[in-house]
N, C-alpha and C positions, 0 to 999 in steps of 0.2 A: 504494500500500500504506500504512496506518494502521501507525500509530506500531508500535500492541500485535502486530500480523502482524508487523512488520520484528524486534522483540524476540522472539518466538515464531520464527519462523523461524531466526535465530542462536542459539536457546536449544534449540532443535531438535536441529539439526546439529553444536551441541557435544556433548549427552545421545548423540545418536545414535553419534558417534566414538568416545565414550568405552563403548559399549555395543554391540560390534561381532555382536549375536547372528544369529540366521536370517532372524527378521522384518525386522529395521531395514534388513539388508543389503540384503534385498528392494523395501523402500519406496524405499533408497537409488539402486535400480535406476530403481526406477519412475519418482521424481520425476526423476532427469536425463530420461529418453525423454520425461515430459510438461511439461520444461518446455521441448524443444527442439520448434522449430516444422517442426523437419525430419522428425520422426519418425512413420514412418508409423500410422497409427491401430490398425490392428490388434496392431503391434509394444508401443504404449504397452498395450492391452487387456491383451496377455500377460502383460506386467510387472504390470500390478493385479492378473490373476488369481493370478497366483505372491506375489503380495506377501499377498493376502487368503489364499490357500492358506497360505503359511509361517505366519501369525500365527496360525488354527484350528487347525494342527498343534501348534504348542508351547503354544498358551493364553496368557490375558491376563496382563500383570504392571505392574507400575510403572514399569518402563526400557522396555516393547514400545510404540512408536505403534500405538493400533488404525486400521486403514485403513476403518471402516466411513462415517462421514461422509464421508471425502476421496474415496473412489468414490464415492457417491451424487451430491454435488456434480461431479465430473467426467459423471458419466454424462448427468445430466440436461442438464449444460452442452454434451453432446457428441448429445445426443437419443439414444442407445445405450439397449439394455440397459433400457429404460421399467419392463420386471418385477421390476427387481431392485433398484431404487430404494429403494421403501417401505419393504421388508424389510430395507436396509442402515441404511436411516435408524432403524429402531428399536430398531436392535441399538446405533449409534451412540448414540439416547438413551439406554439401558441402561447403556453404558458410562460416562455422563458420572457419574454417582452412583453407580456402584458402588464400597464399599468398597475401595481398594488397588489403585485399577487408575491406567491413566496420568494419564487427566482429576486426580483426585482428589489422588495426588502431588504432582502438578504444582500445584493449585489451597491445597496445605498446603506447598509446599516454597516452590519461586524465580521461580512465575510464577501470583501472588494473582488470584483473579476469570475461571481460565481455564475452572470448569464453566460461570459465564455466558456467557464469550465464546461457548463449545462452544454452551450451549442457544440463544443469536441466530441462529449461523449454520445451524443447524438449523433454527431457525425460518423464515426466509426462504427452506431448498429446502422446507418444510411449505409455507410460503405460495405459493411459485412451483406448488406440484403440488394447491393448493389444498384443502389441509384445516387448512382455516381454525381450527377448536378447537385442533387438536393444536398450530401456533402459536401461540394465542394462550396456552393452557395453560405452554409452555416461558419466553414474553417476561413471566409472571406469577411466576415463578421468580427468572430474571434482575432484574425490577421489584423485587424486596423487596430484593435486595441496593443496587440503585438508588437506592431510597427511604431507607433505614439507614445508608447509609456517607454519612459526615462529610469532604469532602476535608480539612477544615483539621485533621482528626486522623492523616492520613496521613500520612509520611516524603516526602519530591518523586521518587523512584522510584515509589514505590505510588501519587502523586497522580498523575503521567501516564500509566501504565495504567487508570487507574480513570477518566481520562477519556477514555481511546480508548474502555474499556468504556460510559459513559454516551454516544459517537456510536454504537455499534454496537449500544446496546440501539434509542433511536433511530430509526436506519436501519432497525432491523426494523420497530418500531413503524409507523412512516412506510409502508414496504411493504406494510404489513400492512390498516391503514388503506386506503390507496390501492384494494388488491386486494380489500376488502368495500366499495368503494365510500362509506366515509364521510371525504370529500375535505377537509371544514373541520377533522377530527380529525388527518389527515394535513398541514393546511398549519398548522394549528397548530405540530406537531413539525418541520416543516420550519424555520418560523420560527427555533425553539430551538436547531436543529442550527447554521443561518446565521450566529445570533449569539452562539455561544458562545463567548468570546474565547480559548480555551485550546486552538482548533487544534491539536490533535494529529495533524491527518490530514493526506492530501498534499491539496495544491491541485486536482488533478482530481477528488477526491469532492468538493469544495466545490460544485465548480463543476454535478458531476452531479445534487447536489441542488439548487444554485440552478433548472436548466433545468426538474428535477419539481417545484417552488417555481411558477415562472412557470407552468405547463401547469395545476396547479395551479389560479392564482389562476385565469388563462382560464377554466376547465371553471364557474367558481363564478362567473361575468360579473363578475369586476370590473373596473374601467378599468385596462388597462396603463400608463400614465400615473404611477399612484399605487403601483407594485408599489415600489420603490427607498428611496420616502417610508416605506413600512410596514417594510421593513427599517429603517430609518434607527431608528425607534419602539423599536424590538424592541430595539437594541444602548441604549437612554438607562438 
């Protein structure tokens, strides 16, 4: 888990305590069933559907998690449910910009840059279900904020969220790339990601992107030999 998930996740389940309403309750449900490996499939299904139920019934606000991403991402991660996918995912984009909803709060209150985070990780179930525009369209959002922000104007709170955010814009990038097939644009970002020295992320996405780095360079013939030397390059 990246720095910005570990912060959002404890910034989560504080908001959520302190906002003990119908939806959260429900989410609260859901997330122990899916994060226990015991639980059986259907059981955890229930709890999303009572969680996506409670939050339709009372409607969006600023304290409610909308559960529309976090299903879509479960679903596809679990091959379930294929129909209901798309339809979740664009209610989830909706949400990220809408006026006064949670995305938006959250992105003006205690957790800066989080419609980005929201529009990458969207991006990436867009790329995995392969509509390609609608990715690249959300990572061209994400990119301006990317492009515009100055870390060295930032507070060291808001510089390392801002650089979980510049891996995860990144990571989508890179995925993105990879899945239209242009591998030299992908190993470029790969590069970027490898030698950024401000690591924010855990050691096993380093490492996941080192392996798409190497497969990478293979697919584009060049001598494995000299893959270590090119990093070496990248960090001078």
């Amino acid at each position: 888990m990246n720095l910005r998930l570990a912060i959002l996740a404890v910034a989560e389940l504080g908001l959520l305590a302190q906002v003990p309403n119908e939806p959260n309750l429900a989410y609260q449900r859901y997330r122990a069933l899916a994060r226990d490996a015991a639980s059986p499939l259907a059981g955890v299904v229930q709890a999303a559907d009572e969680w996506l139920q409670a939050y339709e019934r009372n409607g969006p606000g600023p304290q409610t998690l909308p559960p529309y991403l976090d299903l879509a991402r479960f679903y596809a991660a679990k091959g379930i449910r294929t129909g209901e996918i798309l339809p979740l995912l664009e209610k989830a984009v909706e949400e990220i910009s809408a006026p006064g909803s949670f995305t938006q709060a959250r992105t003006h209150g205690h957790s800066p840059f989080e419609d980005d985070f929201q529009r990458a990780f969207a991006a990436n179930l867009y790329t995995k279900l392969r509509q390609y525009d609608r990715a690249r369209a959300l990572l061209a959002a994400a990119g301006r904020t990317f492009s515009q922000t100055n870390p060295a104007d930032l507070d060291p709170a808001r510089a390392r969220i801002f650089a979980a955010l510049r891996f995860q814009y990144r990571d989508s990038m890179a995925r993105l790339a990879i899945a239209e097939g242009r591998q030299a644009d992908a190993l470029d970002l790969e590069r970027a990601i490898l030698t950024d020295r401000s690591r924010v992320v855990a050691p096993r996405l380093i490492e996941e992107h080192r392996q798409m780095a190497r497969q990478l360079w293979s697919d584009l013939g060049r001598p494995a030999a000299e893959f270590d030397q090119w990093l070496a390059d990248g960090r001078r």
